[in-house]
N, C-alpha and C positions, 0 to 999 in steps of 0.2 A: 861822417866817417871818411879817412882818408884812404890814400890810394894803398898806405899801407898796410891798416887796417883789413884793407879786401885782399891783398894775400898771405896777410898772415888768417884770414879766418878762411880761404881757396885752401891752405895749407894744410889748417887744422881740418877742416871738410874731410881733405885727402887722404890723411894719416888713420882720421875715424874710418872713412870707407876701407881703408885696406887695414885695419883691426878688425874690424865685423867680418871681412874675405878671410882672415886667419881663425878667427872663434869660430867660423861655419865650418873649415877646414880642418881644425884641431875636433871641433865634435864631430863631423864624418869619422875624419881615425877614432875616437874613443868609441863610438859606434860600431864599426868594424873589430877592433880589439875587443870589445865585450863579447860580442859574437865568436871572435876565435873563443877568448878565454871560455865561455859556457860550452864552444865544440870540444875545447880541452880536458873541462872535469868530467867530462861528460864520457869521454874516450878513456878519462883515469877512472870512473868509476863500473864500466864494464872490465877494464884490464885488471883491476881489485876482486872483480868478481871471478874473472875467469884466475885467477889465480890463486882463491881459494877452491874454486872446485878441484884446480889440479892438487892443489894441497890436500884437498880431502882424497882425492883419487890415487895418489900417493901413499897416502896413509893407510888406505884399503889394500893397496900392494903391498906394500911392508907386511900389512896383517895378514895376507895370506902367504908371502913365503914365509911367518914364522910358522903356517901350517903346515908349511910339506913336511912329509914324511919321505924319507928314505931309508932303506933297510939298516944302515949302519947307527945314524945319530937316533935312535927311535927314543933315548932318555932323554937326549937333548931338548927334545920336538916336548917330550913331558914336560920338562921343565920350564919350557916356553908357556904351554898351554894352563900348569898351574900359575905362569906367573901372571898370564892372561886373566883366570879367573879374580885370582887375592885383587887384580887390578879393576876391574871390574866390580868386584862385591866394596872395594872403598870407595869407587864411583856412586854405588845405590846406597850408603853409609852416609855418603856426601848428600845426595839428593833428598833425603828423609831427615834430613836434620832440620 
């Protein structure tokens, strides 16, 4: 083997050693990133949750101011409350089918 033979293969050595220093490197951060990312769905899927319960909590509100009564609209309030019902009975029409 010549002399330069031994630095073209010192060279090649080198360039492998600081590949492997980059692929250990690059997999730490992909390591790291997975970790965020699963802290991420993780975070979307309580904030999915908490956002349907306000949605339902919402919806309960809705359905009790079309409960109030106040002296003046008292047919209005009827008319809410029949519409409640027909709503309701296609709901259990739905369910039995």
């Amino acid at each position: 083997m010549t002399e330069d033979d031994s630095k073209l293969i010192e060279q090649f050595e080198g360039k492998i050693r600081k590949l492997v220093d980059l692929y250990d490197t690059v997999k730490c951060s992909n390591s790291e990133l997975r970790s965020q990312l699963e802290a991420k769905d993780e975070e979307i899927r309580q904030l999915k949750e908490e956002l349907a319960n306000q949605q339902e909590s919402y919806q309960n509100l809705k359905r009790s101011k079309v409960l109030e009564v106040s002296g003046h609209d008292i047919d209005d309030t009827k008319r809410r409350v029949s519409g409640l019902v027909r709503e309701i009975d296609h709901c259990i029409k739905l369910l039995n089918v």
